[in-house]
Backbone as a ProteinNet text record, in pm:
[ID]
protein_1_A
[PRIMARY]
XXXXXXXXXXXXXXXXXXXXXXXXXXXXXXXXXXXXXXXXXXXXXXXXXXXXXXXXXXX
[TERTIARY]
-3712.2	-3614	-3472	-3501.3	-3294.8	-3261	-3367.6	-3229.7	-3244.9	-3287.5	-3222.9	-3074.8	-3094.5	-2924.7	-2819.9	-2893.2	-2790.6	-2700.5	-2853.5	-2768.7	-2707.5	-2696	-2670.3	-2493.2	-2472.3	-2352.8	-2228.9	-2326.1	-2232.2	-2164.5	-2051.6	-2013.2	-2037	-2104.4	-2202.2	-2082.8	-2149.1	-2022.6	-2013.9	-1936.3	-1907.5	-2027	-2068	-2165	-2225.7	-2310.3	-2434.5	-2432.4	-2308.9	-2264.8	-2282.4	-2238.7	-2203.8	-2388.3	-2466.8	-2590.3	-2675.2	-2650.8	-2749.1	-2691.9	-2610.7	-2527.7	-2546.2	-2541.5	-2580	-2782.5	-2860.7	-2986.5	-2999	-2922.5	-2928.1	-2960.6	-2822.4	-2756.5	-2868.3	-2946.2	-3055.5	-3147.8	-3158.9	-3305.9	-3290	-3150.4	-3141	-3093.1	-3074.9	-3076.8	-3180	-3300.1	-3468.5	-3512.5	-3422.4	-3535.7	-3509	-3321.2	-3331.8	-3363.1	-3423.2	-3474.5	-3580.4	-3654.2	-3805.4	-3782.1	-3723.3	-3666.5	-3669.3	-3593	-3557.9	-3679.9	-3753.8	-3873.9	-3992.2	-3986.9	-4106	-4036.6	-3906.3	-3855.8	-3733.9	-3823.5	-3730.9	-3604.9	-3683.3	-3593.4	-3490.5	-3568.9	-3417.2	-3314.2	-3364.1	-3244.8	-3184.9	-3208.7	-3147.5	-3082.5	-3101.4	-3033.3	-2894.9	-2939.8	-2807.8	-2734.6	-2753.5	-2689.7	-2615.5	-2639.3	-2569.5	-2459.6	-2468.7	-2408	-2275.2	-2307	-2223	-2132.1	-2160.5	-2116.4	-1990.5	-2010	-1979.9	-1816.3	-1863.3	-1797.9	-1683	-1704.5	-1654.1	-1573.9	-1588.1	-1510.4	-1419.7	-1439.5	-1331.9	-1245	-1224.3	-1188.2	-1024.3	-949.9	-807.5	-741.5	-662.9	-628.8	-498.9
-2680.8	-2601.5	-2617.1	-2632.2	-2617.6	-2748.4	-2881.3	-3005.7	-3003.2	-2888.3	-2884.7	-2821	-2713.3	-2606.6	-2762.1	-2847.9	-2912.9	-3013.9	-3092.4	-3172.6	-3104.7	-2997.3	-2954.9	-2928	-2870.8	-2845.4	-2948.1	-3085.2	-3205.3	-3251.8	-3253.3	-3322.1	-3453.1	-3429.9	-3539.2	-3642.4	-3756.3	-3888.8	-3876	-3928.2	-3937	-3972	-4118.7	-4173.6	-4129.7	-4053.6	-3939.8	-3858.6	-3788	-3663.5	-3732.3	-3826.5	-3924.3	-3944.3	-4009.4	-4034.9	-3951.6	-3835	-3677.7	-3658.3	-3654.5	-3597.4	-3711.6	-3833.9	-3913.7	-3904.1	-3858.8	-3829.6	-3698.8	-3600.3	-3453.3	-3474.7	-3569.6	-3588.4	-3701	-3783	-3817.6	-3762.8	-3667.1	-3560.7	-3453.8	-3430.6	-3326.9	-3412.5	-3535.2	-3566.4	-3583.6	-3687.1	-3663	-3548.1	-3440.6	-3262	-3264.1	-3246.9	-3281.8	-3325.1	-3474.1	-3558.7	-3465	-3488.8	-3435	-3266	-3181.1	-3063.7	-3132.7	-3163.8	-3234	-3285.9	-3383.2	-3420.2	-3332.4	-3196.2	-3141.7	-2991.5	-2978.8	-2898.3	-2958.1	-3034.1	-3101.5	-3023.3	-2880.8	-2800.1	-2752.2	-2727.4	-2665.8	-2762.9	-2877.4	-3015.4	-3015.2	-3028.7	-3044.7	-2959.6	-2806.9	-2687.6	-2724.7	-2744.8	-2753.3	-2875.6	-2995.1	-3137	-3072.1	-2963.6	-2901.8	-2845.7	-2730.9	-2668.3	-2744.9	-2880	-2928.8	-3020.3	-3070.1	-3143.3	-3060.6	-2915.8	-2840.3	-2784.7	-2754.9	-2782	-2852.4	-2991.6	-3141.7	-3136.5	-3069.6	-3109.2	-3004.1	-2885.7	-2744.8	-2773	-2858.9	-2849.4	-2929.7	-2893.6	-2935.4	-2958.2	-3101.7	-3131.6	-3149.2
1651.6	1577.9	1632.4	1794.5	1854.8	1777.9	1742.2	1722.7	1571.5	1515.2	1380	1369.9	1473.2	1455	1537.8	1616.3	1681.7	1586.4	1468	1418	1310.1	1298.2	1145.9	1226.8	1345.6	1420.2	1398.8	1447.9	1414.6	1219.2	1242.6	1127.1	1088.4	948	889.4	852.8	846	812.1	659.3	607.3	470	382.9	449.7	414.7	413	457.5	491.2	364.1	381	277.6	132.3	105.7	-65.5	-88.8	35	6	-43.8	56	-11.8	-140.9	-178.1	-298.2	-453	-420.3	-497	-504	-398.7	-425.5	-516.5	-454	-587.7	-705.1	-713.5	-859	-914	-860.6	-953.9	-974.1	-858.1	-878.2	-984	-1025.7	-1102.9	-1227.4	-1270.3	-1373.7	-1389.2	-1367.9	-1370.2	-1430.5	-1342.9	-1412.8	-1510.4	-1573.7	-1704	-1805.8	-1740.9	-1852.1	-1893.3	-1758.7	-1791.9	-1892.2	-1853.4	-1969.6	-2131.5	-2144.6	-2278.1	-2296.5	-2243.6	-2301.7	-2317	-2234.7	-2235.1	-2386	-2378.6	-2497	-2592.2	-2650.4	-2733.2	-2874.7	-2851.6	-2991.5	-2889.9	-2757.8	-2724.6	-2675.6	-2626.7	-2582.4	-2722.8	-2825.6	-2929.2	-2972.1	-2949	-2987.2	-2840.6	-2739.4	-2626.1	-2619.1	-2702.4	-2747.7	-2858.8	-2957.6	-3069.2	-3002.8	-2926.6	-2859.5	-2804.1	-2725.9	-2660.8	-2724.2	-2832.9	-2962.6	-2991.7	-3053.1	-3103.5	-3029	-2862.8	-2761.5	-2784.6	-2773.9	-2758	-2918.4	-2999.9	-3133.7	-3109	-3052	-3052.8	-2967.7	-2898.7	-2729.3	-2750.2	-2700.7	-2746.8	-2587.2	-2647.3	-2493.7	-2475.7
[MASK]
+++++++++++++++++++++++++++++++++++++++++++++++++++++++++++

């Protein structure tokens, strides 16, 4: 347990930081997918939604 509080103390390198963060970000696009494929009325009701979004939106 101490050389978990130790390495967590040290500041992580960039590289480190971008790697975890680029793993998230595929693990949580994956869930999505898998969402949308397992509820397809509601991916389609929240693809409406965001459409809808994207046409109101003034820049």
């Amino acid at each position: 347990m101490p050389d978990e509080y130790d390495a967590e103390s040290q500041p992580e390198s960039d590289a480190d930081r971008r790697r975890r963060r680029a793993q998230f970000l595929r693990e949580l696009h994956e869930a999505k997918a898998l969402r949308d494929r397992v509820q397809p009325r509601r991916a389609r009701a929240a693809r409406m939604r965001q459409a809808m979004r994207m046409r109101t939106f003034r820049w």
